[in-house]
C-alpha positions in Angstrom: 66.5 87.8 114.1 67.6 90.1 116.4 71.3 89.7 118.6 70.9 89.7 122.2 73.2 91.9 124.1 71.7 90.8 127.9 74.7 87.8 128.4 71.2 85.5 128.7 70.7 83.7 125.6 69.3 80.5 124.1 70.3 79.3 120.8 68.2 76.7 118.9 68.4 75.0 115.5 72.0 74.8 115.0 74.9 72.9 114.4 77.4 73.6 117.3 81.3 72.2 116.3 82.5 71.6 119.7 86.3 70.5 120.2 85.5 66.7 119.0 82.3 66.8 117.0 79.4 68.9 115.6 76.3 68.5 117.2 73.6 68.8 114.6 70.4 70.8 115.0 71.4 71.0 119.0 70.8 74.2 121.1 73.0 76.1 123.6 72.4 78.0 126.4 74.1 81.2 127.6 73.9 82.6 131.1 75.8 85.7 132.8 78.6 85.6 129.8 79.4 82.3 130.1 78.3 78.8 128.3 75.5 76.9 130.5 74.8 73.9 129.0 74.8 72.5 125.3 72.2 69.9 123.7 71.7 67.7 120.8 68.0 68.3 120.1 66.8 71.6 120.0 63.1 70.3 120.6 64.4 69.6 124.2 66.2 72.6 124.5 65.2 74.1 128.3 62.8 76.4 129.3 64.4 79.6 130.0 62.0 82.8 130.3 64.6 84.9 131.4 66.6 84.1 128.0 66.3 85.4 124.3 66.1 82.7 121.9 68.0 83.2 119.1 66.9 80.7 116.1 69.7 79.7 114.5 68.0 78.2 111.0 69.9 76.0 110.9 73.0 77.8 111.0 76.6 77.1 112.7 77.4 78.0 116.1 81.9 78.2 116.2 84.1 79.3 119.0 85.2 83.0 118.3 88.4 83.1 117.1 92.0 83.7 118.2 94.5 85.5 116.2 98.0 85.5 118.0 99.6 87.3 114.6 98.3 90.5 113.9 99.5 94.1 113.2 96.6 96.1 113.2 93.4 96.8 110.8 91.0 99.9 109.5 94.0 101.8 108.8 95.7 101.1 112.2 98.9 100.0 113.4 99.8 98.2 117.1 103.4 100.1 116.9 101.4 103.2 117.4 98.1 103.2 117.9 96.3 104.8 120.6 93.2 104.6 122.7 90.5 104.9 120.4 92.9 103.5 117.4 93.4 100.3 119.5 89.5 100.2 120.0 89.1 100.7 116.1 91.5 97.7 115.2 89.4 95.5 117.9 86.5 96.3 116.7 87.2 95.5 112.3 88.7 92.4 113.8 85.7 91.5 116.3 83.0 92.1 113.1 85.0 89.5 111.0 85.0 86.7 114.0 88.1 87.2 115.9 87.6 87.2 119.8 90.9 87.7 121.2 94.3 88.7 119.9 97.8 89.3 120.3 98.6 92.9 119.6 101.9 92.1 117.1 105.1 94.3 116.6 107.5 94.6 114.2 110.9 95.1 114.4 111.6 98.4 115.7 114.2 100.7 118.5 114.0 99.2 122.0 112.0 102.3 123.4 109.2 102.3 120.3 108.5 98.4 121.4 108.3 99.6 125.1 105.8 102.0 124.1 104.0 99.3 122.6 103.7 97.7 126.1 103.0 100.6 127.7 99.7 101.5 125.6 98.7 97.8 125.3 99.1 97.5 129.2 96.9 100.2 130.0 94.1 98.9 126.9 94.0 95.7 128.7 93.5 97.2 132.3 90.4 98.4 130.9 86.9 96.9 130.1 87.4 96.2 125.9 84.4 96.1 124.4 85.4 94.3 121.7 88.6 91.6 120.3 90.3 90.8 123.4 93.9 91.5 123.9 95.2 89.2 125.5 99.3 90.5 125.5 101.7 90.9 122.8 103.5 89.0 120.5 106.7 90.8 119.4 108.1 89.8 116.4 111.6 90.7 116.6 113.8 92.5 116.6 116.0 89.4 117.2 115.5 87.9 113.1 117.8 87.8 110.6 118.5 89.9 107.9 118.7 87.6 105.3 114.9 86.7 106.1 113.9 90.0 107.3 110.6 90.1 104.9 109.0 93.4 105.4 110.5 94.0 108.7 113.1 97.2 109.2 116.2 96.0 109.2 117.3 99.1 110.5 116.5 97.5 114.1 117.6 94.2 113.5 120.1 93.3 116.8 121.2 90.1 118.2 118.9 88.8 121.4 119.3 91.3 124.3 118.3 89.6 127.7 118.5 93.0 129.5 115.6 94.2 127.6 113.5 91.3 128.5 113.9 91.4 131.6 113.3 94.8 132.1 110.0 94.3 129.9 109.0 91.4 132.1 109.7 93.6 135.4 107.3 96.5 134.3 104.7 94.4 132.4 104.6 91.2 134.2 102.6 88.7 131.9 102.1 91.2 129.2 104.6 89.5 126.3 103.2 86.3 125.5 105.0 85.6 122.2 108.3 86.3 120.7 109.7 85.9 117.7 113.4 85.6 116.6 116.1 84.0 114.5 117.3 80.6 116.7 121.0 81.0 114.3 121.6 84.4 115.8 124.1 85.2 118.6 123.1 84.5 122.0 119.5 83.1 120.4 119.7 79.3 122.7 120.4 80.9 126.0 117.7 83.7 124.9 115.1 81.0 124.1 115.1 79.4 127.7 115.1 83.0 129.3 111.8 83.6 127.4 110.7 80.0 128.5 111.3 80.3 132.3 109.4 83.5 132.2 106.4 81.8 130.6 106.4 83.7 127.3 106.3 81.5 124.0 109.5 81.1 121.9 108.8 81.5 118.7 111.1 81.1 115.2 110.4 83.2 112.4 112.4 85.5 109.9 115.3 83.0 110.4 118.0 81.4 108.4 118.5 78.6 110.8 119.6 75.1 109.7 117.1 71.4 110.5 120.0 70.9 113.5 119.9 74.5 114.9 115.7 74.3 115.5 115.9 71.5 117.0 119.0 72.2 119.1 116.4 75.9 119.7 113.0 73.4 120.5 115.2 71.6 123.2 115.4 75.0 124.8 112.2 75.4 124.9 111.2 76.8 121.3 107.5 75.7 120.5 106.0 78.1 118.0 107.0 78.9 114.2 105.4 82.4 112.6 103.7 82.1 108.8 105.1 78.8 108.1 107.3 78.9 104.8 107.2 82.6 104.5 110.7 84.1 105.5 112.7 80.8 106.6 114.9 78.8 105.7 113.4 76.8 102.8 113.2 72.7 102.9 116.1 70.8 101.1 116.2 66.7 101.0 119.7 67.0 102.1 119.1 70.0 104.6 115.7 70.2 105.8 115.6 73.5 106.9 113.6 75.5 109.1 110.5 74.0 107.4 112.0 70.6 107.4 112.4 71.1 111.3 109.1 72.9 111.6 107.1 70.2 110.1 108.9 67.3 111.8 109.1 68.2 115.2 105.8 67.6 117.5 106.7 69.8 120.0 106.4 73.5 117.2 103.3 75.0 116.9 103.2 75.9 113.0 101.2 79.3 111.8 99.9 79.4 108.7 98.5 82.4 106.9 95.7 80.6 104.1 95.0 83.7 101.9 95.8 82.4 98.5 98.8 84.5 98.1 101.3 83.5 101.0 101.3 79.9 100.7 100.3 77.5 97.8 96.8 74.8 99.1 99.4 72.4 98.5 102.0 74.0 101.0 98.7 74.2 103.8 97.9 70.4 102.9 101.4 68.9 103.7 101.7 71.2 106.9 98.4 69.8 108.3 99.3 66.5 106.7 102.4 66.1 108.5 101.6 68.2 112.1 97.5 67.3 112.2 95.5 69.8 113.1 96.2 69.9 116.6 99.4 71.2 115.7 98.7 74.1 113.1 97.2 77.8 113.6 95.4 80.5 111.4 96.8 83.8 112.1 96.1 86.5 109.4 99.3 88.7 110.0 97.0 91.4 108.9 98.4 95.3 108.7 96.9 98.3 108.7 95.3 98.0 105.4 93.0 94.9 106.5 89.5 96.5 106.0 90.8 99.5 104.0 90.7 100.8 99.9 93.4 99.8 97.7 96.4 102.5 98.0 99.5 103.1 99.9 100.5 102.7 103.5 103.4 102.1 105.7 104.5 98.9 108.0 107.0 99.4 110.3 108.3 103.1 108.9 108.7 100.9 105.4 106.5 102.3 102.4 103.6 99.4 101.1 101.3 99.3 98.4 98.0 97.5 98.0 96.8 96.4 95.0 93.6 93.6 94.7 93.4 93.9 98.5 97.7 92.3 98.5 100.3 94.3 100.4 103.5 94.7 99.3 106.4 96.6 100.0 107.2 99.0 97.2 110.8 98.6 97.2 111.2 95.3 96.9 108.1 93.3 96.1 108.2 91.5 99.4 104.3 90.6 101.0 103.8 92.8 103.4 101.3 91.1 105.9 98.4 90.7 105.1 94.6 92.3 104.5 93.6 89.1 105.5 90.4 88.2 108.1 90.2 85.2 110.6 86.6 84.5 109.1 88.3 84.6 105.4 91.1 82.3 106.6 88.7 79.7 108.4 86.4 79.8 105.2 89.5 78.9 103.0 90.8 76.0 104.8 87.5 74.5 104.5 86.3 75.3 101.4 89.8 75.3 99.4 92.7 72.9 101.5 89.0 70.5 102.6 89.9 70.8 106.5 86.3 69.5 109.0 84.5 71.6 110.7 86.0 70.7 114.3 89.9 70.6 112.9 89.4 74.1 111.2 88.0 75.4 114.4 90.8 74.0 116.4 93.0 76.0 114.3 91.4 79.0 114.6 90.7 79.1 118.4 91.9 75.5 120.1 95.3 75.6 119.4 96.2 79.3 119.9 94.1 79.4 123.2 96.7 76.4 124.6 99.7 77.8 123.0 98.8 81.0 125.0 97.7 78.9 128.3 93.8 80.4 128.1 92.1 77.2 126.8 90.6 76.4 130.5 88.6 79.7 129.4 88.3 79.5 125.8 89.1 78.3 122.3 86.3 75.9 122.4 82.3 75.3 123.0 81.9 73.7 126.6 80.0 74.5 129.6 81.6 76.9 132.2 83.8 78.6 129.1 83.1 82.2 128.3 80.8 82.6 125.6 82.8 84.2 123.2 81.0 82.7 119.8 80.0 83.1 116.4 76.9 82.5 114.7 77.4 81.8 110.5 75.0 80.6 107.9 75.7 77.1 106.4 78.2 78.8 103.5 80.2 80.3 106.7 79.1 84.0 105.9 79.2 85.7 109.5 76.2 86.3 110.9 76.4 87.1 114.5 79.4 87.4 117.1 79.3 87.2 120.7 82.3 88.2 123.4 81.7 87.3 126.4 78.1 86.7 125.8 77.7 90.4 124.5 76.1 91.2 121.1 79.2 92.6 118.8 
């Protein structure tokens, strides 16, 4: 079978998971980039001479995916990566299924971040043939130290609203998510600035108490980074920040689902109590996604991989991750027993609305770009499509 790269496609013979069911043996039709029309019988599929047919076998057709966490990949790092790096990182993450992306930071000096803007500003002004950026989440430098997981705490500072709005006033709509520590000094006040400029608050790498997330959500906090890793850990007589994460509606929850960062028992009670409209995959992959076992650096800090797991080498700590969106999506269903259509909402429904893109994508329905993914029946990648383009 060969990939069409013309934006004029028609797929036959497979089972398209849309965002409420999973239309077996149905076809799909492709025009100029975007999705025409879908069907439920692919012996009725429409002519369309102008169109390649792509027979499916009975494969599954999936939204691409959207990975708001994610520090870089074949040996590449967002904090510094250039041109061509930034089109190598795209590119490892477009072949394993991701779409679009948030181009992720670490905690770093306030000038190193603004350089991250600066190069991800002028990669996005761009055509990108491959993962789409879609902006950047910065996580930190406003955490705590106590949770600072394999972030510098060199650069840990309370929030500093000058800095975002400085940020905001050269890259308007650039910063989509940020992540901080809600306990921290000046953190509430902080929260609704990032709010009324329409960026995502997120918590993460936090000590906070149950009372201080929710006293953050009623800010206008509504996203939680690698639920259960660095936070404030659930007690029955102080929830937590996962006691407060996994109670209150209004938090988006990330999950990384690797097998190492949190236990199929810890992914079935967060989908069990949120649902999965609530939950995201993210892989909070580094550098080393996509590379040989050996040493790198995050964030200036030295790491070591061993069995394809990063860790810091002075203290132990999980580094991000190698981790893949296709690997993640594979393990919620085959391992934690998620559908087809709630694994798929995770991977590209939910983090499409918590960015605001979902009119455009993060699902399979006519008028939405055609940004899709083609697997056999054990969810081995087959094919990818960005904007109806062959990848």
């Amino acid at each position: 079978m060969r990939a069409p790269d013309t934006g004029k496609f028609l797929i036959v013979g497979a089972d398209i998971v849309t965002e409420d069911q999973v239309i077996e043996n149905g076809w799909l039709l492709v025009s100029d980039g975007r999705i025409e029309s879908i069907g439920d019988d692919s012996s009725s599929a429409p002519a369309a001479p102008e169109h390649e047919i792509v027979d499916a076998q009975g494969g599954i057709v999936l939204p691409g995916f959207i990975d708001v966490h994610v520090h870089g990949g074949a040996g590449h790092d967002f904090m510094d990566a250039d041109r061509d790096e930034l089109l190598a990182i795209t590119r490892f993450h477009a072949e394993h299924g991701t779409t679009g992306l948030l181009a992720t930071s670490l905690t770093a000096a306030r000038d190193e971040l603004t350089a991250v803007l600066e190069r991800v500003n002028a990669f996005m002004s761009e055509p990108m043939p491959y993962s789409q950026v879609l902006g950047v989440h910065f996580e930190g430098p406003f955490i705590s130290e106590s949770w600072k997981g394999a972030q510098n705490p060199a650069y840990i500072v309370p929030p500093q609203p000058e800095w975002l709005e400085a940020w905001t006033a050269r890259f308007p709509g650039v910063i989509k998510i940020q992540t901080l520590a809600p306990e921290s000094e000046g953190a509430l006040a902080y929260i609704g600035l990032l709010a009324r400029h329409g960026i995502v608050p997120s918590c993460g790498h936090t000590d906070a108490t149950y009372e201080r997330i929710v006293a953050a959500a009623d800010h206008g906090l509504r996203h939680a980074v690698h639920t259960f890793n660095a936070m404030r850990a659930f007690h029955h007589r102080e929830p937590g920040t996962v006691g407060a994460v996994l109670t209150d509606k209004r938090i988006m929850a990330e999950v990384i689902a690797d097998g190492h960062h949190v236990h199929p028992a810890g992914i079935k009670m967060l989908t069990a109590a949120k649902g999965e409209d609530n939950v995201m995959l993210v892989t909070d992959a580094m550098a080393a996604a996509g590379m040989p076992d050996g040493d790198y650096e995050l964030g200036g800090l030295p790491v070591r991989m061993t069995c394809g797991v990063a860790r810091l080498k002075a203290s132990g700590n999980l580094a991000g991750s190698t981790l893949t969106m296709i690997e993640a999506f594979r393990y919620i269903v085959r391992e934690i027993g998620i559908p087809l259509v709630g694994a798929s909402k995770m991977a590209s429904l939910n983090p499409a609305r918590q960015l605001g893109v979902d009119g455009d994508r993060g699902a399979i329905a006519p008028g939405k770009r055609a940004d899709l993914l083609l697997t056999d029946d054990s969810l081995k990648l087959r094919h990818v499509w960005i904007g109806g383009k062959s990848i």
